[in-house]
C-alpha positions in Angstrom: -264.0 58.3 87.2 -263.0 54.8 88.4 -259.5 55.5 88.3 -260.0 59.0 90.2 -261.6 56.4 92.9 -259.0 54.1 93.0 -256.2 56.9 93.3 -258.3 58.7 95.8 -258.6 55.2 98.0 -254.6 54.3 97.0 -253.6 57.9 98.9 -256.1 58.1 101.9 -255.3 54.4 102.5 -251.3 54.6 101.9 -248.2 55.5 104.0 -246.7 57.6 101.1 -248.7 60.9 101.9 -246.5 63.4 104.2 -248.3 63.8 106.9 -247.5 67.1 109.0 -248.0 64.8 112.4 -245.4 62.5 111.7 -243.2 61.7 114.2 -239.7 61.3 113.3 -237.7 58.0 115.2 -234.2 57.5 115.1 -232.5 54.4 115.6 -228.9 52.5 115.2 -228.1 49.3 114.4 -224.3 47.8 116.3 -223.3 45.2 112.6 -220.9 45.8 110.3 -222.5 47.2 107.0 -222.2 47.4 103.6 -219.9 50.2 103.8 -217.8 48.5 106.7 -219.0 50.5 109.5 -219.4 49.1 112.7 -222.6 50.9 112.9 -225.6 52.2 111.0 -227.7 55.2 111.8 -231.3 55.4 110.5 -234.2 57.8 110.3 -237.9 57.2 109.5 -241.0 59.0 110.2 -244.1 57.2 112.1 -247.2 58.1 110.9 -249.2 56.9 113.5 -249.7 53.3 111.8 -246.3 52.5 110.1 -242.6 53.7 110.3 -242.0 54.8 106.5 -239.4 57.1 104.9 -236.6 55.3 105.7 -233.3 56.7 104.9 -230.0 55.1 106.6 -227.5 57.8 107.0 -223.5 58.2 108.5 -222.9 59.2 111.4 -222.1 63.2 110.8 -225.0 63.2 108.9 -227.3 61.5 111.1 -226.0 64.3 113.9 -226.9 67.3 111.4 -230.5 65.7 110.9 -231.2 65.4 114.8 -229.4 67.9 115.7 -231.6 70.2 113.6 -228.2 71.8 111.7 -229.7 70.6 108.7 -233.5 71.1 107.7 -235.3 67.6 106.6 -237.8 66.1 106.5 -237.1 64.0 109.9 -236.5 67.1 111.7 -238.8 70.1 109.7 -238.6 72.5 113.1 -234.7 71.7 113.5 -235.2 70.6 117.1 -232.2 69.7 118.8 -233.5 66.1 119.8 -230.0 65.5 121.6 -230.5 68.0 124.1 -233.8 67.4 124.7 -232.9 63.4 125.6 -229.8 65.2 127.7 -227.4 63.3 125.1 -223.8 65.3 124.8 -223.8 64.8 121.0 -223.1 68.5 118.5 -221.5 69.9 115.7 -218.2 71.5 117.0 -215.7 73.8 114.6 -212.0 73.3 115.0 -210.9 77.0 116.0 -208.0 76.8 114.1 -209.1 75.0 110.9 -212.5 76.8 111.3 -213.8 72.7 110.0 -217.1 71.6 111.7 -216.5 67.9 113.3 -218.9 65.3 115.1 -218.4 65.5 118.9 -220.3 62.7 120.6 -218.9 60.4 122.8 -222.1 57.8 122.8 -222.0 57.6 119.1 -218.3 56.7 119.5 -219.4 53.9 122.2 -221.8 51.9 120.8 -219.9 49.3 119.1 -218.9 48.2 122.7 -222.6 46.4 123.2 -221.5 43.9 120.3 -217.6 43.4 120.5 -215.0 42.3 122.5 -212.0 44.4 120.5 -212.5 46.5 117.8 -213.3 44.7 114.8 -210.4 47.0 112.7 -207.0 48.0 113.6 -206.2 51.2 115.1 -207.8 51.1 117.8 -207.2 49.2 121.1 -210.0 49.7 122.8 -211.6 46.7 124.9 -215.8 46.6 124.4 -218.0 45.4 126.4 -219.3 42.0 125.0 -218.1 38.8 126.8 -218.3 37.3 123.2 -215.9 37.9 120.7 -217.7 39.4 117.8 -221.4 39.0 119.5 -222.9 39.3 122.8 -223.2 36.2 125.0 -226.6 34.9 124.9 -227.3 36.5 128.6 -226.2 39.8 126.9 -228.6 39.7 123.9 -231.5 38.4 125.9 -230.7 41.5 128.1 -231.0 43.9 124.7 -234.2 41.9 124.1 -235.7 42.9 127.5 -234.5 46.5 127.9 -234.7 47.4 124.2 -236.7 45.3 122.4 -233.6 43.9 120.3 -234.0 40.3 119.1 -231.2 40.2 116.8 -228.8 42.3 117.3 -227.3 41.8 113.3 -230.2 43.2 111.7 -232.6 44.9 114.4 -232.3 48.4 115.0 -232.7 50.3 118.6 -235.4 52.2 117.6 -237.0 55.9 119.1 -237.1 55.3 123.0 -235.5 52.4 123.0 -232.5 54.4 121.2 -232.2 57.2 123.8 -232.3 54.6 126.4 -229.1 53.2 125.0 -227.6 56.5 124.5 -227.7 57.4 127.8 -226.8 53.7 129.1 -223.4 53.9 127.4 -222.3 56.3 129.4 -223.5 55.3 132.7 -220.3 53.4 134.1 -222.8 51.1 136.5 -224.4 50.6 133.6 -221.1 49.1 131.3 -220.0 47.0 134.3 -223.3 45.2 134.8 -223.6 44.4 131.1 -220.5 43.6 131.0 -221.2 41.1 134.1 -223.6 39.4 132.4 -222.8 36.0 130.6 
């Protein structure tokens, strides 16, 4: 009978039960990972106390999950949480290979908040950081007060802080204040 308690207290008092409320939050981090990509796509659920479930994902794949082309757990009713935040993110097939590909040109832009250049070859692209591989410090306390970023190497842009910056990336008065700032 104790142990029944104890189990009864551990679940009613845990994060680990599914709730069906849970709101899913997705979020990005602009640092170089373990894999070497410039950035890191992540998805939890907030149960109303605590974000839990986390599960960092690529890029394609983080597009299927909020998308709602795949069924999971972040996104159970397969909303298209893109279009709902007016993001221009989707799944598009190549007519002639008939191959589905990742077509989202904010995705593609975010490692412009942290770097100068591209941190790799092949591409030539200038970003938008007046640092060379971190934002000046007039830039991150900028990302601090907009969206709650203190350290842009390990925090993540997280729910509406996240669409925030997804739609900022693409706003070109936007890019040429930030990139004003020193």
């Amino acid at each position: 009978m104790l142990r029944f308690g104890i189990l009864l207290c551990w679940l009613l008092t845990s994060s680990v039960i599914f709730s069906p409320y849970a709101k899913p939050v997705f979020g990005v981090m602009v640092s170089i990972g373990p894999n070497s990509q410039v950035v890191s796509f992540v998805c939890y659920l907030d149960n109303g106390r605590v974000l839990t479930k986390k599960r960092i994902v690529d890029g394609e794949t983080f597009v299927k999950i909020v998308s709602g082309y795949w069924p999971s757990i972040y996104n159970p009713k397969r909303i298209d949480y893109f279009k709902e935040n007016n993001i221009d993110c989707a799944l598009l097939t190549d007519s002639i290979t008939r191959e589905t590909f990742v077509g989202c040109v904010p995705m593609d832009s975010l490692w412009k908040i942290r770097f100068s250049t591209y941190p790799f070859k092949h591409n030539v692209e200038r970003g938008w950081s007046n640092k060379y591989h971190k934002p000046s410090p007039g830039q991150e306390q900028y990302l601090y007060q907009r969206y709650g970023v203190k350290h842009i190497d390990g925090d993540y842009f997280l729910d509406t802080s996240f669409w925030l910056l997804m739609n900022d990336v693409m706003d070109t008065n936007w890019i040429d204040n930030y990139r004003a700032i020193q």
